[in-house]
Every structure is written in structure tokens, then in C-alpha cells.
BATI-465560 format. One record per residue (C-alpha): x, y, z; residue in three letters. Coordinates in steps of 0.1 Angstrom, whole numbers, plus 2048, in hexadecimal, padded with zeros to 3 digits. Last residue first. Layout:
REM BATI-465560
XYZALA ...
This chain:
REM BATI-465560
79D81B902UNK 78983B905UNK 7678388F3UNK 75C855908UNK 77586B91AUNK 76C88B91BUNK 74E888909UNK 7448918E6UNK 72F8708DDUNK 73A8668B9UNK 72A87589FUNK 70D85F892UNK 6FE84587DUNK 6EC82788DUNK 6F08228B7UNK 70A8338C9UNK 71F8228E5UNK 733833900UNK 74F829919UNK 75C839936UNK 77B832949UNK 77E856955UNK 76E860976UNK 77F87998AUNK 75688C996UNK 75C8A0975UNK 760883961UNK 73F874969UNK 72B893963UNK 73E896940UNK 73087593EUNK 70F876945UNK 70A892933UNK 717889913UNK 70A865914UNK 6E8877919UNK 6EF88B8FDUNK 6F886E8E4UNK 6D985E8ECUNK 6DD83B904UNK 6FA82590CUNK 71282B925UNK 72D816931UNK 74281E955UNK 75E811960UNK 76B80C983UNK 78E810991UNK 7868319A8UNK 76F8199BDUNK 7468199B9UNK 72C8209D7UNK 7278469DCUNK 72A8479B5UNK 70E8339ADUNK 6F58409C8UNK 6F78659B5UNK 6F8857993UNK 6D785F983UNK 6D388299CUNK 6F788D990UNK 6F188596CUNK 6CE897972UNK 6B188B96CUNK 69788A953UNK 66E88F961UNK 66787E982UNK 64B868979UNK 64A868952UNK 67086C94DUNK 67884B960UNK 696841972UNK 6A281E97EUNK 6BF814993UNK 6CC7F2998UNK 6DF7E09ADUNK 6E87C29A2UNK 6DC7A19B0UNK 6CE79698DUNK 6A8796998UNK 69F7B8993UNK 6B37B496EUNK 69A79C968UNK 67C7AD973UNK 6867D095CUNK 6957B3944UNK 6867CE92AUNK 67C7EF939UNK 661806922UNK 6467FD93EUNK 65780B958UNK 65482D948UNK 66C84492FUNK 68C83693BUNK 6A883D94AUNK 6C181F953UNK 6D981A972UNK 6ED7F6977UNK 7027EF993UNK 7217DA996UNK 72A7CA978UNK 7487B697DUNK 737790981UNK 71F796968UNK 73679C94AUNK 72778D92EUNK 6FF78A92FUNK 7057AB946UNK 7167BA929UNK 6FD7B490FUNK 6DF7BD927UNK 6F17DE92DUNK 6F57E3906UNK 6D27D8904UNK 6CA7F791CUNK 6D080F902UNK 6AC8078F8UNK 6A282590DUNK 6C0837925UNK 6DE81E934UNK 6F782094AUNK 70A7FB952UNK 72180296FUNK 73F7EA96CUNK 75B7DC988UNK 77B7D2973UNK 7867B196EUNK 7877AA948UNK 78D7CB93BUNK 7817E191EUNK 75F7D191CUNK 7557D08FAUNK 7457EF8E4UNK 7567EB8C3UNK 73F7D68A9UNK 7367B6899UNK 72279A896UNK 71F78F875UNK 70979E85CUNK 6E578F85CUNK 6CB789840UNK 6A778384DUNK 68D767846UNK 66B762855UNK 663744866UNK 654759886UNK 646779878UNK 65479586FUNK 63A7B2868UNK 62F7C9882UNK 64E7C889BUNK 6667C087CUNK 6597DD867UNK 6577F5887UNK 67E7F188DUNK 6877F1866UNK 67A819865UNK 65B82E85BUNK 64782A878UNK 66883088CUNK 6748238AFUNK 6618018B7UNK 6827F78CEUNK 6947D78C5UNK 6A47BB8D8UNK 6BB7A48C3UNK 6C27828C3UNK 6D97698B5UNK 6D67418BBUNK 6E77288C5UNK 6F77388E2UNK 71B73E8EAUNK 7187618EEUNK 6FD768903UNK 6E07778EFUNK 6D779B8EEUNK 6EC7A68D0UNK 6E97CB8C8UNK 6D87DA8ABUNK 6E87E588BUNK 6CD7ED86FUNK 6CE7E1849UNK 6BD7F582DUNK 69D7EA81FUNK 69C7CD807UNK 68E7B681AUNK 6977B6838UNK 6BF7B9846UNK 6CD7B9869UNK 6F27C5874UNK 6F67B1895UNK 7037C58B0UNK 7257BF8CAUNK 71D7C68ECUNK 72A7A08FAUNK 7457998E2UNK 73777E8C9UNK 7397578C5UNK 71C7408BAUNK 70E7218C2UNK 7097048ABUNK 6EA6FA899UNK 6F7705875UNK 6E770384FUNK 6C0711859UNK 6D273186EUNK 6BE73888AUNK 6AF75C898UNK 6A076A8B8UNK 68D78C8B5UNK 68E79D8D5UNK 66C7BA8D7UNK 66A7DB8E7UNK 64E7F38E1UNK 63F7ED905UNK 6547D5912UNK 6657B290AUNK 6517A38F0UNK 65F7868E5UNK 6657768C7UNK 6707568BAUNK 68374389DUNK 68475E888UNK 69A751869UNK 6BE75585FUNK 6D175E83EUNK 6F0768840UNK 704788833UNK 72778E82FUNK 74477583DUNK 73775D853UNK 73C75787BUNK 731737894UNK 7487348A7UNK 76274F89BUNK 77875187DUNK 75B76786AUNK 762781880UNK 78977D87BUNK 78477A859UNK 77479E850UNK 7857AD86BUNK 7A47A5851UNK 7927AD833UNK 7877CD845UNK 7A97D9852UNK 7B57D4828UNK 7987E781BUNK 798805831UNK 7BD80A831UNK 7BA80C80CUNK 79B82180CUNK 7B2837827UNK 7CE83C80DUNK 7B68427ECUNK 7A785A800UNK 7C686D80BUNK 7D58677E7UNK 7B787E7D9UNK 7B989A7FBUNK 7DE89D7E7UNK 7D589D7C6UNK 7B98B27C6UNK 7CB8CD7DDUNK 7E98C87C4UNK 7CE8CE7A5UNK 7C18EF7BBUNK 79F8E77C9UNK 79990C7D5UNK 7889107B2UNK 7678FD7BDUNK 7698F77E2UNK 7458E97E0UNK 7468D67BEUNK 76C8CE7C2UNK 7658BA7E4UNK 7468AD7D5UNK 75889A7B6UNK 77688E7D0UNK 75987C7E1UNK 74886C7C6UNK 7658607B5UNK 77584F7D4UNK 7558417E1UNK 74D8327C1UNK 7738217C7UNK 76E8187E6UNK 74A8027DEUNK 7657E67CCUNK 7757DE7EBUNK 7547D17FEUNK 73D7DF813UNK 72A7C1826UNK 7147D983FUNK 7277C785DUNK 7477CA84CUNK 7477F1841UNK 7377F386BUNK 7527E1877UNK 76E7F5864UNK 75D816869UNK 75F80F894UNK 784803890UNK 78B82487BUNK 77E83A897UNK 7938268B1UNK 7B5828898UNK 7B184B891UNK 7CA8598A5UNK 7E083C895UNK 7DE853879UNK 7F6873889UNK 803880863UNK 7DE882857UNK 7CE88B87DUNK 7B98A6871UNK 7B389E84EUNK 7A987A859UNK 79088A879UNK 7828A0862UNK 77688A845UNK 768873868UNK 755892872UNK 74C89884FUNK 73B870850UNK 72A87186FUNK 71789685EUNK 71188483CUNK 6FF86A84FUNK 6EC87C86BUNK 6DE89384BUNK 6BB88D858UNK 6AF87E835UNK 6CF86C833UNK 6CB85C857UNK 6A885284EUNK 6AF84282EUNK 6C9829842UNK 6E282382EUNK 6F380381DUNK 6D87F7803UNK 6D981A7FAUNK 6F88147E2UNK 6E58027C6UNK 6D38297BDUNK 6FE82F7B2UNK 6FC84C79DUNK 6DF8607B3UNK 6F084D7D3UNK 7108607CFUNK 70087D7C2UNK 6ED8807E1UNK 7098737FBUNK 7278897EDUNK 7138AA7EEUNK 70A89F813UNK 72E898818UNK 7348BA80AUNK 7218D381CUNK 7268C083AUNK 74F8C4837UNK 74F8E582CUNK 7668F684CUNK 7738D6851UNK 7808D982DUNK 78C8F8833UNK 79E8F1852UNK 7AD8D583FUNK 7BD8E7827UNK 7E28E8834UNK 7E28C7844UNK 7D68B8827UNK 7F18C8811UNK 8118C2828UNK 805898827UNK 800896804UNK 8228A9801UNK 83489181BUNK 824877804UNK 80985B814UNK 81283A811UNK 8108267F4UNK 800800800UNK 
């Protein structure tokens, strides 16, 4: 693989405050013509996210972030880990970096017109032939180390609904077997399975089986008239057939022995269920905020777990605090514990800028869909 010149390097440090400065204007540029020329493309995003802009906005912040830190790249290697699960989970292959390549140096020189310079061209050129090349080789790999596990396959799989529950008002978990295998399968405990119907794009939702199990499930929130969540609620019926990407994904558990508050908002608390499948033995309290008792999955469960647990909701006492959420949690935890936090992106915010300010600072965030990552002090730390 060519690395990057010491020119290519000079030139995208030199305009990428300009870029930043345009970055929205031209990832959403990028997004319409690229799915104008290339209708086959939608397959991979979510219409919703387009149509709000969260796409083209996730993807400038991640333009940024590689102009930024293009002569510091292993800055990037936790936002790159995150693309690279994703590319594999959605089944983007090599061949989809080169549309990407065209379409994206054609909306840089549409919106910066004349201030694309040929050596400007060049330069932010080689850039994105660099990191497509990075791309492509870290997602081959991931590719097979996924598919090495009990259990794993490369791309997508067909399974079928072999049960579902209701678990709560709105909430449902959809169980599903593959036809050709009966054995279990292996996963990291938070990881999501990328879900395909029909032909409607596919949806990442968080595994709430144990790992290990023969079958795969996920637990799903009625969220959007419009969206995959309320086709499968009204719709799939046991029997039915799905397509699945592997299980994938960054949020884990970043140690082994470490005590672990779970805090979660809404259907945020599947990542809690997820780690408490896993990791039962270090999790020592769990909080979650939710709109009513009745919106709780595992709410009888989860009494019954010997954990202590704290639950919220808006419709009693109206939205908490941070400090008020985790007032009993921190006169009880040590200095070595670690928190994960799952939930909307300003909740995450708050509670952990609220964490770090009481000397908090193994914190760990997870975003659901399309999004910038969480802006807090810490979040996502390794």
C-alpha cells in the first residue's frame, strides 16, 4: 500500500480548516448524487438518517477527524475500528470504494469550486485513496476473524424467527435460527446484529442472547411508523425469513475484573442486559431512565438478579438530574470502577461530563444507528 507523500501530507493539513469549515455542505452533496448515480447503494442507509441529515453530518465529522489527524493516524484507530465493523456488518465490499472515491472528490470541487487547486485535488485525492485502502484491508481481516468464531459467516445469512416475545410496552426480542446449523454461537457480549427485511435497508440492534447460545436474539423498541422497528413488531411472524450480518461491533467490556455500573435511558437498556448476560459477576449496580415502568424489559428480571438497581421514570418525577440518577451510585462505588452508558447522545453527555467531574473517568459510551460520537470527556476511552 503507497503511503501518503510529505506533500499530500503538507496540503491536507493546510486546507483542512476549510474543509471542516464545508464539511456538511459537502457530504450531503456527496450522499445525493452519490445515491442519484448509484439508486443500488441505498440498500446500505437508513432513509431516515438521510432525510434528517444524521448521515452526512457522522460522515463530515469522520472527513474531519482524517484531515485533522493525517500525519498522527493512529489517532484514528478507535473511530476507524467503529467504520470497520459497521462496512463489515452492512457487507460493503472493495468494489463500493471506488464509487465512493469519484463521488466524493466530485462534491469537494462542486462546493469549493476554484479553491480546488490541481495539488489540493491531488493531494485530498491520495488521502482517499489511502484510507479506502486501509479500509479495505482492516475489513477483510475483521471480515475473517468474525467469521472465524463459533458459529460466524462472512456477509449476510439467512435465519428465521423462531419465537417472539413481548417484553414491554413497545418492546419486543425476536429470536432467530439458521436452517443449515444447530450449534451455538460466539459473540462479545454488547456487540449488535445488523438485520435485514425485505428489501428495506438493514438496522443494527444489540444481541440479547448469551453468547454461546443456539440461537440469536435481539430486543427491539417500536420506535418509527415509518422505520424496520415497527415493520417487524406488525409484520414478522414466526417462520418468517431474515438476512443477518455477523455479530459485530465495539462496545465490550474493557477489562475482565473490574466492578461495572450499567446506565441506561429507553432501549439503551439492552446494552445493560448484554453485559449482565456477560459480565454478571463485576457489575455492581444497575441505573436506567425510562419513560414508565411499563417501557422496562427484564424490569422483574433484573429485580431478581441480586444487583442493585435503580430505576427512574419521566412520567412520575419528570427527567432527572445526572446528579439525582447517580447520587446512591457514587456513595457506594470505588475509584477503580467503570461506568457504561447507553441511551441518547445527550443523556450520555450529561451523564458523563457529571461523572467526570466527581474524578470519574473509565467511561464508556454506545450510540445506536448513525451519529457523531458522544462529545464527553472521556467516552469511548480505551
Amino acid at each position: 500500500m503507497p503511503a501518503l507523500t510529505d506533500q499530500d501530507i503538507s496540503v491536507i493539513k493546510a486546507t483542512a480548516g476549510v474543509v471542516a469549515e464545508h464539511a456538511t455542505q459537502i457530504t450531503t452533496v456527496f450522499y445525493a448524487s452519490l445515491l442519484n448515480k448509484h439508486p443500488e447503494l441505498k440498500a446500505f442507509f437508513n432513509a431516515s438518517n438521510q432525510c434528517q441529515g444524521a448521515q452526512a453530518k457522522a460522515l463530515s465529522a469522520a472527513v474531519v477527524e482524517y484531515a485533522l489527524n493525517i500525519d498522527t493516524l493512529g489517532n484514528l484507530g478507535p473511530l476507524l475500528e467503529r467504520i470497520n465493523h459497521r462496512h463489515v456488518a452492512l457487507n460493503i465490499q472493495p468494489e463500493h470504494y471506488p464509487i465512493v472515491h469519484a463521488n466524493l472528490m466530485a462534491a469537494i470541487g462542486e462546493v469549493l469550486g476554484a479553491a480546488v487547486t490541481p495539488e489540493i485535488g491531488e493531494a485530498w485525492g491520495n488521502a482517499v485513496t489511502f484510507l479506502a485502502e486501509v479500509c479495505i484491508e482492516a475489513e477483510k481481516a475483521l471480515a475473517a476473524k468474525l467469521a472465524d468464531r463459533q458459529g460466524g459467516w462472512i456477509g449476510e445469512k439467512e435465519f428465521e424467527l423462531s419465537d417472539r416475545v413481548d417484553m414491554a410496552s413497545g418492546v419486543v426480542s425476536f429470536q432467530f435460527k439458521r436452517k443449515d446449523y444447530s450449534g451455538g454461537y460466539d459473540f462479545t457480549p454488547g456487540q449488535y446484529l445488523t438485520l435485514r427485511v425485505g428489501s428495506r435497508a438493514p438496522r443494527h440492534y444489540t444481541i440479547t442472547s448469551k453468547s454461546g447460545a443456539d440461537v440469536l436474539q435481539c430486543t427491539v423498541k417500536n420506535v418509527s411508523k415509518e422505520g424496520l422497528s415497527n415493520q417487524i413488531h406488525e409484520s414478522l411472524k414466526i417462520g418468517d425469513k431474515v438476512l443477518l450480518g455477523a455479530p459485530a461491533g465495539v462496545y465490550k467490556a474493557h477489562t475482565a475484573d473490574k466492578p461495572k455500573v450499567l446506565i441506561s435511558a429507553g432501549i439503551g437498556i439492552t446494552t445493560s442486559w448484554a453485559f449482565l448476560q456477560g459480565h454478571k459477576p463485576q457489575v455492581v449496580r444497575i441505573v436506567h431512565l425510562d419513560k414508565t415502568e411499563a417501557n422496562v424489559p427484564w424490569k422483574s428480571d433484573l429485580g431478581k438478579s441480586g444487583i442493585e438497581c435503580d430505576f427512574f421514570y419521566t412520567s412520575e418525577h419528570g427527567r432527572p438530574t445526572p446528579k439525582k440518577l447517580l447520587e446512591k451510585t457514587l456513595s457506594s462505588v470505588k475509584g477503580e470502577t467503570e461506568f457504561y452508558i447507553c441511551g441518547p447522545t445527550k443523556f450520555m453527555q450529561d451523564c458523563a461530563h457529571y461523572l467526570n467531574s466527581e474524578g470519574h473517568n473509565k467511561i464508556f459510551t454506545e450510540i445506536f444507528g448513525t451519529g457523531e460520537i458522544a462529545k464527553c470527556p472521556v467516552a469511548n476511552a480505551a
